[in-house]
DOTIBA-354983 format. One record per residue (C-alpha): residue in three letters; y negated, x negated, z negated; residue number from 1. Coordinates in pm, 1 decimal. Layout:
 drennu        Y        X        Z torba
    Ala        Y        X        Z   NUM
...
REM end
This chain:
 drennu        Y        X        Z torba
    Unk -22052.6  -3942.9 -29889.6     1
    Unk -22043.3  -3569.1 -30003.5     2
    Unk -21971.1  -3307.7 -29719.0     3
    Unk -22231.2  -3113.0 -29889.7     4
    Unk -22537.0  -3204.0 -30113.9     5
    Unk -22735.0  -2924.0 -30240.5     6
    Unk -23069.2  -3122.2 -30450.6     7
    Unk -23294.8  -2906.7 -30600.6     8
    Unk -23279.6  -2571.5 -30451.4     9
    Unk -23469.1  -2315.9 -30512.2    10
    Unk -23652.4  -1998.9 -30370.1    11
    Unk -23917.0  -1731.7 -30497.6    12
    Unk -23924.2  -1367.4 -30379.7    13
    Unk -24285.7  -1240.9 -30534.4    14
    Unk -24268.6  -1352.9 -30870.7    15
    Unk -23896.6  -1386.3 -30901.9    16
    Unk -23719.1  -1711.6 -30880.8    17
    Unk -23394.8  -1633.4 -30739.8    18
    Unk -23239.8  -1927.4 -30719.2    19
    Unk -23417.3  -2253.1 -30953.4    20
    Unk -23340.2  -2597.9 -30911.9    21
    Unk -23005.7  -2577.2 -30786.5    22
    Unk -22803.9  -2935.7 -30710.4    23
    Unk -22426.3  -2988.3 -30642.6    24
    Unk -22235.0  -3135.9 -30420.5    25
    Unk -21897.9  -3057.8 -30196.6    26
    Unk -21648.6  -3358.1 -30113.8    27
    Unk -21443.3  -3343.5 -29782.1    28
    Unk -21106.3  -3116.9 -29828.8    29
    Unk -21210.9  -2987.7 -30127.6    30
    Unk -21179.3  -2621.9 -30264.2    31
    Unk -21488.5  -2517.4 -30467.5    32
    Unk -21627.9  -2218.0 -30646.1    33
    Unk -21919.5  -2087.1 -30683.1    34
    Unk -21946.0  -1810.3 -30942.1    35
    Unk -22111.4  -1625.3 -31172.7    36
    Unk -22221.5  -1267.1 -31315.3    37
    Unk -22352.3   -976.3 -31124.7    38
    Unk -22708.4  -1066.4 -30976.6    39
    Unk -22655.2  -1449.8 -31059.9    40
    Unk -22773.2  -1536.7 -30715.2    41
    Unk -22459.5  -1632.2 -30586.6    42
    Unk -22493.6  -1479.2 -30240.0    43
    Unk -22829.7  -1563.9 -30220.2    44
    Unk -22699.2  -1943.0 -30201.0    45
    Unk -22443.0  -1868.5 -29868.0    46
    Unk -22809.0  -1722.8 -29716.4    47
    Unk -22996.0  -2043.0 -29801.1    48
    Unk -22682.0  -2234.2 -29677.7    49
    Unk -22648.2  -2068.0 -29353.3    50
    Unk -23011.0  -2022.1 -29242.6    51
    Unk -23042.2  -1647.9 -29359.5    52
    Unk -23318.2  -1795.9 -29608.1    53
    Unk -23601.6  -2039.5 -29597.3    54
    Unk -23571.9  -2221.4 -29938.6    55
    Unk -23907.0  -2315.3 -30138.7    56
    Unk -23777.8  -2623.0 -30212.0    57
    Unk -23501.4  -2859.7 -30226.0    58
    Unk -23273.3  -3021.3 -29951.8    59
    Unk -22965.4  -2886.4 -29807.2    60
    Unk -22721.8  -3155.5 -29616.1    61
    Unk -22420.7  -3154.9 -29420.2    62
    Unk -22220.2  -3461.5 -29324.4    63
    Unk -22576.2  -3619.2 -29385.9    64
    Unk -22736.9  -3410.5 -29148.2    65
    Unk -23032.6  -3235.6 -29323.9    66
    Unk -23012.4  -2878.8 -29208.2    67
    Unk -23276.5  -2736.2 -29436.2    68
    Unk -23487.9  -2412.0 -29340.2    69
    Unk -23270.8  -2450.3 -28971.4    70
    Unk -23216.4  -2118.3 -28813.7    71
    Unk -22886.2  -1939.9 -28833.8    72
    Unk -22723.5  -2081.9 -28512.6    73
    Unk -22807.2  -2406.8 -28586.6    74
    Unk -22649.0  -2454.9 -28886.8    75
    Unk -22336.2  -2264.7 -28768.3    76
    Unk -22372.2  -2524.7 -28451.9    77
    Unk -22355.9  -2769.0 -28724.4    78
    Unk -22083.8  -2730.7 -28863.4    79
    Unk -22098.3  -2416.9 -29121.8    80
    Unk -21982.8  -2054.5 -29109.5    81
    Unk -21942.3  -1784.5 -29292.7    82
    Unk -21774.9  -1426.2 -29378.0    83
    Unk -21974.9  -1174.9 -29564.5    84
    Unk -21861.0   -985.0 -29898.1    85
    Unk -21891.1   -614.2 -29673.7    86
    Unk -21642.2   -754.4 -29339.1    87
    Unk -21835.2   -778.4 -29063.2    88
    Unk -21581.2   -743.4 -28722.2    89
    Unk -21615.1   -636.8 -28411.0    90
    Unk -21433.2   -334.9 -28495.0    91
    Unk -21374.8   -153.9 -28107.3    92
    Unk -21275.9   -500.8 -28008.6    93
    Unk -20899.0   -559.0 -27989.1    94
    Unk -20769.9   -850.6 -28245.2    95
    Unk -20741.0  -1134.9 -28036.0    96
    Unk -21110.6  -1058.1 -27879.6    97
    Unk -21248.4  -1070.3 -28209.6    98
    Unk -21109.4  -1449.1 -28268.5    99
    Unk -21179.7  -1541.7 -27911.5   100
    Unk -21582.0  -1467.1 -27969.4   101
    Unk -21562.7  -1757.0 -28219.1   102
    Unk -21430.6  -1979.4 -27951.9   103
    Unk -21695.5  -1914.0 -27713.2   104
    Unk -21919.3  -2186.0 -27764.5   105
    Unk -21639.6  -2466.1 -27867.3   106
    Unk -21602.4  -2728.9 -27588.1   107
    Unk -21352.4  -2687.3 -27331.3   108
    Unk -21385.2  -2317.0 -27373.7   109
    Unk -21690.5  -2238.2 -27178.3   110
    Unk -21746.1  -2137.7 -26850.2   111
    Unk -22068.1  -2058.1 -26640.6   112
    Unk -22242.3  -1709.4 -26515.8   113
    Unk -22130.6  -1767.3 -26148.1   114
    Unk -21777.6  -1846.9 -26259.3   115
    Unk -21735.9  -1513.8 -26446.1   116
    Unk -21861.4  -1296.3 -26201.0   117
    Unk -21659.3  -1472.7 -25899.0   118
    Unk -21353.1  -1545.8 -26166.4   119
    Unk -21326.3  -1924.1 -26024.3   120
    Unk -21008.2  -2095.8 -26090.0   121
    Unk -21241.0  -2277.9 -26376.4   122
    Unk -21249.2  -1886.2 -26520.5   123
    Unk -20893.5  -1838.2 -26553.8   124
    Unk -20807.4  -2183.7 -26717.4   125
    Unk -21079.9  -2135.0 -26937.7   126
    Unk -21000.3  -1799.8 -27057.5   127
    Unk -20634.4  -1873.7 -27040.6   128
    Unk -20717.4  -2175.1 -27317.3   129
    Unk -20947.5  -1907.9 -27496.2   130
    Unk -20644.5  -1657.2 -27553.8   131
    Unk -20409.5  -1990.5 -27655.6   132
    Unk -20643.2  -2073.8 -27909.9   133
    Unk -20690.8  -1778.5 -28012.6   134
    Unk -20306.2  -1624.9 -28061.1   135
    Unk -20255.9  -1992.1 -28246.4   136
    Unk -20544.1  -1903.5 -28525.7   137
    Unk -20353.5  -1568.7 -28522.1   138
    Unk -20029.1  -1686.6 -28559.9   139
    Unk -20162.7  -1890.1 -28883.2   140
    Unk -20287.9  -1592.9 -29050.4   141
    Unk -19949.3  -1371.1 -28932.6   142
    Unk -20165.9  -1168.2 -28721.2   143
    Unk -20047.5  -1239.2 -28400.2   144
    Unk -19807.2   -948.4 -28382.6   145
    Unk -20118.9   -714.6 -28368.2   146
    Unk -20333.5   -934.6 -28135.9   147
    Unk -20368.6   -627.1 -27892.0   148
    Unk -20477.1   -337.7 -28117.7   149
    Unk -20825.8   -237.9 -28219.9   150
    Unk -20962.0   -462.3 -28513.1   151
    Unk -21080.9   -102.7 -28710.3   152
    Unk -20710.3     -5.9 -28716.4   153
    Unk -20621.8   -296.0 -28940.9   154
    Unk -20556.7   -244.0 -29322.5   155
    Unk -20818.5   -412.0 -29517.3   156
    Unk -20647.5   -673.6 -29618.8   157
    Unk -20586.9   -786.2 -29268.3   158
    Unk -20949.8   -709.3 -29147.4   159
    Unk -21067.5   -981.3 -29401.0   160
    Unk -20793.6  -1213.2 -29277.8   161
    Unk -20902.9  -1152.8 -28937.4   162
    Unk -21304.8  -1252.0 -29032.1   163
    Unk -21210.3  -1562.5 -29156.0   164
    Unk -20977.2  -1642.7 -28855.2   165
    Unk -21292.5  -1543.8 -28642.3   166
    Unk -21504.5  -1775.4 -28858.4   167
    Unk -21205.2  -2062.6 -28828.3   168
    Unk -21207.5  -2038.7 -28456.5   169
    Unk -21557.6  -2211.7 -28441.0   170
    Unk -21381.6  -2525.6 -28567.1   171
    Unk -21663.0  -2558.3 -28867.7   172
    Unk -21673.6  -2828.6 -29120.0   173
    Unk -21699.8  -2609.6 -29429.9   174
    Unk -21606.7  -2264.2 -29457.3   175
    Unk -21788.5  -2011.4 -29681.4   176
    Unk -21583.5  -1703.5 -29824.5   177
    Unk -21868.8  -1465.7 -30004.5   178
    Unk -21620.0  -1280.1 -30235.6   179
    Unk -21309.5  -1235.3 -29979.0   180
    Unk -21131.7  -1039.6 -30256.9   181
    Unk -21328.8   -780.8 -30323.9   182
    Unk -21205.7   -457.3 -30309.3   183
    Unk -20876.5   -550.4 -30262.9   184
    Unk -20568.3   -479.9 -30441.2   185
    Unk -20340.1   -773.7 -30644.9   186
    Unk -20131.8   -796.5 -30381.6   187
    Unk -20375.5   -867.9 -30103.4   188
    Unk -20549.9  -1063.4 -30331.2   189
    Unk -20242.9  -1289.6 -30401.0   190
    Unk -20183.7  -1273.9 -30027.8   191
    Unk -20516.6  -1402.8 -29945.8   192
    Unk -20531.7  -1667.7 -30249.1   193
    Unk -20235.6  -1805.7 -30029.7   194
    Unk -20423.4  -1797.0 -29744.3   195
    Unk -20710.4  -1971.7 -29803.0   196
    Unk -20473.2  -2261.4 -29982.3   197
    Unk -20295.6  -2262.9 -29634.9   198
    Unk -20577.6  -2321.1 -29417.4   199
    Unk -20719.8  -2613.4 -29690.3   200
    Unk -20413.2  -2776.8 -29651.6   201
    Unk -20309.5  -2698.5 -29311.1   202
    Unk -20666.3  -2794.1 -29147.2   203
    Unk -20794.6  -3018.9 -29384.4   204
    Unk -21092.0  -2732.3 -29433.4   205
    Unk -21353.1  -2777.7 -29698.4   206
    Unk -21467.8  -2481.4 -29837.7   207
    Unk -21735.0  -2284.9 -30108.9   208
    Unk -21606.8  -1973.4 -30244.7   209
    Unk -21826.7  -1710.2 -30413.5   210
    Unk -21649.7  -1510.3 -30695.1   211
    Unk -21710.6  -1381.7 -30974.9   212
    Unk -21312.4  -1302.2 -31139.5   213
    Unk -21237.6  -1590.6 -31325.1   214
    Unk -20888.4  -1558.5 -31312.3   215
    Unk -20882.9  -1603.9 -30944.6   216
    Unk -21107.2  -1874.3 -30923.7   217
    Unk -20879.6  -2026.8 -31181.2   218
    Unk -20594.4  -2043.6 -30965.2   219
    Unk -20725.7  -2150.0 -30649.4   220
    Unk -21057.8  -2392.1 -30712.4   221
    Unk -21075.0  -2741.2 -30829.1   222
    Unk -21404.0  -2754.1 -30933.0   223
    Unk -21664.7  -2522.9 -30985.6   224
    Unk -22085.4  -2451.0 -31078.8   225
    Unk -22129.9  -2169.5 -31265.0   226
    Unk -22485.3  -1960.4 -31209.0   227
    Unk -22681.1  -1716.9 -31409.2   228
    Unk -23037.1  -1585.2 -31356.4   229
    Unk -23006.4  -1835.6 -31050.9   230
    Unk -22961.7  -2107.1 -31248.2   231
    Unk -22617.4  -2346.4 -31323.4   232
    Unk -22478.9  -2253.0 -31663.6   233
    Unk -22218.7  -2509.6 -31607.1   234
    Unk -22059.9  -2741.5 -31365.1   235
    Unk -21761.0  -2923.0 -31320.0   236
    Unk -21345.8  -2969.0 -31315.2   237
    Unk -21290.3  -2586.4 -31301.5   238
    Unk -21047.1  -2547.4 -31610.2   239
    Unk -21357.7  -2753.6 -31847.8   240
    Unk -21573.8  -2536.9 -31709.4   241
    Unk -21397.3  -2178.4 -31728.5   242
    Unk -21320.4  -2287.6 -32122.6   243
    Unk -21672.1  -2320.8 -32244.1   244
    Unk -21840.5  -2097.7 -32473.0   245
    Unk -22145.2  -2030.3 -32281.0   246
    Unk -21952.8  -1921.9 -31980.7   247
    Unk -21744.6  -1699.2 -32152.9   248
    Unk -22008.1  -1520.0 -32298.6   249
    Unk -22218.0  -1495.9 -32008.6   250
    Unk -21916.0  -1271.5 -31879.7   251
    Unk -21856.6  -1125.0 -32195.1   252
    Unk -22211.0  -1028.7 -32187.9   253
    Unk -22132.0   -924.1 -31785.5   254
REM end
């Protein structure tokens, strides 16, 4: 059974189908792309995935858990999160805060009202395992030497790292990445290419990225649907896919 299955999505703003009739499906450990032109309706998919969107139709399951039209939390309780194409961080939060805030809700991490306010011995062992957790994550994506300053005085490279170790911290089944590259330079982009490989193979993680550079996509996904006017142009093993002649020219045409 798929992680994910995606049957016959769609959704209407008005008159305009964003997103028509949309099926495909994510196996367990796998690294998969999700790309397409300006406007294809790529991101518009991550807000029908994570609750951001009612769709008009179609199903959306995870682990076999249908988790269509379910609010935001939900779905994240489920097993899905997310990082955004603009970074969205806590930025007056120190480093390690920021990864902790994903931990907050994973068992063995929580702790009631009264035990804050009187800081119970339940308080300290439970923000003691918080901060472990936390400086591991950070230690994975080589931020742990800046755990204690301010997340808005990282470079930008390192402020998308950090998102995704926030979003990694609350232990999800698949992992979305809406454009992580953007607005980076090569280097950070290679950097982060190796990243995401590194936490696929390191944690087993299954995960959807949205791009639209095909050479990136090329170097880093297995397999691949292809939209356009919010519908797939193409689907498949990702080198088939990137080679045929109505992909190209619907980036040519880009």
């Amino acid at each position: 059974m798929a992680l994910l299955e995606v049957n016959d999505l769609s959704i209407s703003f008005g008159g305009l189908r964003a997103v028509d009739d949309l099926s495909f499906s994510i196996e367990k450990g796998e690294l998969y792309g999700l790309i397409g032109p300006n406007g294809a309706g790529k991101t518009t998919v991550f807000n029908l995935l994570t609750g951001v969107y009612k769709p008009t139709e179609g199903i959306i399951r995870l682990d076999g858990e249908d988790i269509t039209g379910k609010k935001t939390v939900d779905i994240n309780k489920a097993g899905i999160a997310r990082t955004f194409q603009n970074i969205r961080l806590f930025k007056e939060l120190p480093v390690i805060d920021n990864v902790a805030v994903g931990l907050q809700n994973i068992e063995g991490c929580m702790y009631s009202t009264l035990d804050s306010i009187l800081h119970t011995p339940k308080y300290h062992k439970v923000e003691k395992e918080i901060r472990d957790r936390s400086m591991e994550l950070l230690k994975v994506f080589s931020l742990d030497g800046e755990w204690d300053i301010m997340a808005s005085n990282l470079p930008y490279g390192k402020q998308r790292k950090l998102e995704i170790a926030r979003a990694m911290a609350t232990s999800p089944k698949l992992l979305l990445l809406d454009e992580p590259a953007a607005g980076m330079n090569p280097n950070e982009t290679a950097e982060l290419m190796d990243t995401i490989s590194l936490i696929r193979d390191k944690f087993g993680m299954t995960i959807l990225l949205i791009e639209h550079d095909m050479k990136l996509v090329s170097g880093i996904c297995e397999k691949l649907t292809v939209l356009n006017f919010g519908r797939v142009l193409k689907q498949g093993v990702t080198k088939a896919v990137l080679e045929d002649p109505e992909v190209i020219k619907a980036y040519i045409g880009e």
